[in-house]
N, C-alpha and C positions, 0 to 999 in steps of 0.2 A: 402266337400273340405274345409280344412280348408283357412284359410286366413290372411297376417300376421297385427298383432295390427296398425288402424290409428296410425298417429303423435299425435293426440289431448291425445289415448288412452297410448302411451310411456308416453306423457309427465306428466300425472297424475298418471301413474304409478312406477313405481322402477325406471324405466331410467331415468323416469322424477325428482325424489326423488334424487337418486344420484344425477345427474345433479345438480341441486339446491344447495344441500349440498357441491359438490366439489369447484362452482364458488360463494357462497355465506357465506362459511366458511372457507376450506382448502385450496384454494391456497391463498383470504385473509390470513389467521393465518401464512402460507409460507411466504407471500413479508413481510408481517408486522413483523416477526421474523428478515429476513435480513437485514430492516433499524433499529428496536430497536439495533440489534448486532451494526450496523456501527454510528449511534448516539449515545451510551453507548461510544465507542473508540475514536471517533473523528477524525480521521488518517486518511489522504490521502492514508496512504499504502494500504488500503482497496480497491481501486478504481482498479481493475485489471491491472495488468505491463502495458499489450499493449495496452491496453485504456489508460493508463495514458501517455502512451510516444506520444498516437495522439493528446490526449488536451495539453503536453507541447508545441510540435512542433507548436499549435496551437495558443501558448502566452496565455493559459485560467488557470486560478488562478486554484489551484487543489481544495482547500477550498470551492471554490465556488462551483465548479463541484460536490464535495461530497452534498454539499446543497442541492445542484440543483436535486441529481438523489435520496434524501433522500427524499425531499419533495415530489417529482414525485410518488415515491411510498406510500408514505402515504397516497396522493390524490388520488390513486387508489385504494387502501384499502376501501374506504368511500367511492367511487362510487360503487363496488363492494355490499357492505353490506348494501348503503342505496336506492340504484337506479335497483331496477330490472332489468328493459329494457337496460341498461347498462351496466351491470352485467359480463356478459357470452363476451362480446366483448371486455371489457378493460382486461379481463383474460388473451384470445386469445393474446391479445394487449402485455400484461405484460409478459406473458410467453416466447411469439415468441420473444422481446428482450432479455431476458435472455438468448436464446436458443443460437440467434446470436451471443449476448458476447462471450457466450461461446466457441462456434466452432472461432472466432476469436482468441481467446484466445490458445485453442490447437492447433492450424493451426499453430501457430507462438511459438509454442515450451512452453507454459506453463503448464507443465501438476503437478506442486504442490500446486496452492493456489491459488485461484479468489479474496478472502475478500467476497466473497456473506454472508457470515454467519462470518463475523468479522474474529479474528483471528484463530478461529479454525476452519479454514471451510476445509470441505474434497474437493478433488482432482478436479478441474473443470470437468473433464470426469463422475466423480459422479455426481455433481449437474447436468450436465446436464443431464443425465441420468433418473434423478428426476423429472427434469422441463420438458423434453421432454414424457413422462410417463402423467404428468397432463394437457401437452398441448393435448396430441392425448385424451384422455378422455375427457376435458371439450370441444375440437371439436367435437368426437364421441357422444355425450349423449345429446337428450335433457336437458330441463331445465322448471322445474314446475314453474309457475307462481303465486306466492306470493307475494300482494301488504302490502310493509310495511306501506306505506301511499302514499298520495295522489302525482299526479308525481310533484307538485309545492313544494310542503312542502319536499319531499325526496330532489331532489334537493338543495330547500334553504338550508338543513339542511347537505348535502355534502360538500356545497362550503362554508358552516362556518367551521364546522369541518377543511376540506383540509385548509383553507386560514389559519385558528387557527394555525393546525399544521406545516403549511408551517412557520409562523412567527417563534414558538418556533424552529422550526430547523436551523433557519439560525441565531439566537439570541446566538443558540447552538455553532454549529460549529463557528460561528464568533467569541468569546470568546475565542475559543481554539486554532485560525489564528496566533497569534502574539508570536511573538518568543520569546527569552529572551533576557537580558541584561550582557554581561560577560567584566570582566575589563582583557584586556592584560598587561604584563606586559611590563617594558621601552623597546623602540627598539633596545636600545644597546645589549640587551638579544635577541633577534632577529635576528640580521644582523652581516654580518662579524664583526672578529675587525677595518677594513679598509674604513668602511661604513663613507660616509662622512653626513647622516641624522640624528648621532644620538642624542638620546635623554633621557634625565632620568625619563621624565614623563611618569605613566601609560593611555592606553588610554579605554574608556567607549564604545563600540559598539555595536548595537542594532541586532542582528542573525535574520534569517528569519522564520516563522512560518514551513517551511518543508525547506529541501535543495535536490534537486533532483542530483544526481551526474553524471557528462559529462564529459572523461578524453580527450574526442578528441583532444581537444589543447594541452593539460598539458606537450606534449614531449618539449623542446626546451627553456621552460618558469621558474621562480627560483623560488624553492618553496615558497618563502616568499611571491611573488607576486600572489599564488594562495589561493584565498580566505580561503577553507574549510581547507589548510595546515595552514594556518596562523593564525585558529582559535583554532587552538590544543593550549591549554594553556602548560606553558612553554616550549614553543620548543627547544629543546636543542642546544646547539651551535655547534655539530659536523656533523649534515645534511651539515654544508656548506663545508668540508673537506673533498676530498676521494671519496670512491666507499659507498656509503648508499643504506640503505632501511628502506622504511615505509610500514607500513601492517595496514591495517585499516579493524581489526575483531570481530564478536560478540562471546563474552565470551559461548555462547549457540549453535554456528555454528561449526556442524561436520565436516563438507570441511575446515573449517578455521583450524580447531584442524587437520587433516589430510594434511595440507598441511605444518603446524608448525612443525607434527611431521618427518614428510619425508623431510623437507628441513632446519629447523632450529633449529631441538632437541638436537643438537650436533657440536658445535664448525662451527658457521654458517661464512661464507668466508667475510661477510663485516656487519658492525656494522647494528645493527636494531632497530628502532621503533616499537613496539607494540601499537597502538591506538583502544582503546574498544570504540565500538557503542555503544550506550545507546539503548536498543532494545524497550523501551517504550518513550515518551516523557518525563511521568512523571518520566523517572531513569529507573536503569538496571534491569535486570531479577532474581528473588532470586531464581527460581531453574532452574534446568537443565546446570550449571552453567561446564564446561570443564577446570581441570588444562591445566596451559599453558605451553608446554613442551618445548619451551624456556628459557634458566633459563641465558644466558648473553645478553638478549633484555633488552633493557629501555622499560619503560612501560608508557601509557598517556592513558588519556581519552576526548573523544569529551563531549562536553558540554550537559549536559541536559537539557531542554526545546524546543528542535527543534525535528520534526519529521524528520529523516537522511534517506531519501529514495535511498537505493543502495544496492546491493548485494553482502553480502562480500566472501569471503576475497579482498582488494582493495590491489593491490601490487602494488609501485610505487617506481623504482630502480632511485637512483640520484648519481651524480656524482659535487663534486663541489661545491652542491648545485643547478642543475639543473637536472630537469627531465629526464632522458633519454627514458623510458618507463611507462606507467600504466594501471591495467589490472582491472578491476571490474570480480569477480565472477571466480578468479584464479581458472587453474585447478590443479591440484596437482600432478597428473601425466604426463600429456603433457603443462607447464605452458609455457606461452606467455613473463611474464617479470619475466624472474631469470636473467638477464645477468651474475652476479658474478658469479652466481653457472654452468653460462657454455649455458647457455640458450638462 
């Protein structure tokens, strides 16, 4: 009668081999791939939408938070590779977070881009798919027991490592925190003719290292008086006249190009703003780049050095010079603020 292999006997064997090799090389070489990717860009965008919208709610720097889950990975990596007996648990550990990001993530409507793998990372339902694949395996599989060294010396030699790498990360990203410097021009270019503030001097103001965008207030409010409107370098003077619109879209976004071309490719019903994102910090995108089938829009650009975290097309109908609607993430076919166009 045969009988199936002790524990001792997997572990020294293939299962035990595998084992070893998935929690002490492959899912390290995995996490350590997705903080290289997100250290390489710097960008809060990387931090998944709906994780990023509970650390706002939460008042927590996003900078920091990228830090913080950058470092955390790193210091897993090195436990992984230098701690046997810890090994196979901080996987477990690593993996089952990722898992949950992610079913967080798709639960709540995200089904094109986590930032796991920087900007080009496939569809959250993929990675998870991946990570959920390495978590039932490094559960399933023993794990051969190979001392790289003694458990003091591994250890010492993890928490230099991690604390090493923790320092260059946050030295990293703290570097890439601070926004830039843009001169506006005099307020009298700014504000009505009837403005009784104005002034001929230009003014010097310091942007913030990301701007995360929230229209909830913005109905009721004058554009002047809302920050991200008033950082569009020369705004034009006819937003305060009339039925307007502003359109804040990436030169590289197809719903933005789909929504230009169905509603303002042709003698559009009230004057318009064109404002391009800057899709990197460091400046725009050189390819993948969409003529704009608007050909009677004014055209602006938001400032480069600030990470612009929002989803375009950003449509915001004025009247006046006041807000009356705006829509992050316009649809094109059933759109929320077109008033002029009937909407």
């Amino acid at each position: 009668m045969n009988t199936p292999p002790s524990r001792e006997a997997q572990m020294t064997g293939t299962p035990g081999l595998i084992g070893l090799v998935l929690v002490r090389f492959i899912v390290p070489l995995w996490v350590i791939a997705g903080a290289t990717a997100k250290l390489v860009e710097q960008s809060p965008k990387l931090l998944p939408e709906h994780l990023r919208g509970l650390l706002e709610s939460a008042n927590v720097d996003l900078y920091l938070a990228l830090s913080c889950f950058i470092a955390i990975e790193f210091a897993a990596v090195a436990v992984m590779i230098l701690i046997p007996r810890l090994a196979r648990g901080t996987a477990i550990f690593m993996l089952g977070v990722f898992c949950l990001v992610l079913l967080y993530e798709i639960f709540n409507g995200n089904v094109t881009n986590c930032g796991c793998l920087g900007s080009f990372s496939p569809p959250p339902w993929l990675m998870l798919s991946i990570d959920l694949t390495l978590l039932v395996l490094v559960v399933a599989l023993p794990v051969r027991a190979i001392r790289f060294a003694a458990d003091r010396t591994a250890t010492a030699m993890a928490t230099f490592v991690a604390v090493a790498l923790g320092v260059f990360v946050f030295m990293r990203i703290g570097s890439a925190s601070t926004g830039v410097e843009i001169v506006l021009p005099p307020t009298d270019m700014l504000q009505p003719s009837d403005a009784t503030s104005q002034t001929d001097e230009s003014a010097t103001i310091q942007l913030p290292g990301y701007y995360s965008l929230d229209t909830t207030d913005w109905p009721g409010q004058k554009a002047h008086d809302i920050d991200l409107l008033s950082w569009i370098p020369n705004l034009p003077e006819f937003i305060d006249t009339g039925e307007q619109y502003i359109i804040l879209y990436s030169r590289t976004c197809e719903h933005c190009h789909d929504l230009l071309i169905e509603h303002f490719s042709f003698d559009p019903p009230a004057p318009t703003l064109l404002v391009s994102i800057p899709e990197f910090k460091s400046g725009f995108a050189e390819d993948g780049q969409l003529e704009s089938p608007c050909l009677d829009c004014t055209v602006a650009e938001l400032p480069i050095g600030v990470d612009w975290l929002m989803t375009p097309p950003v449509v915001i109908a004025l009247k006046d010079g006041v807000v009356q609607c705006a829509q992050e993430a316009e649809d094109s076919m059933m759109p929320a603020c077109l008033p002029w166009h009937g909407f």
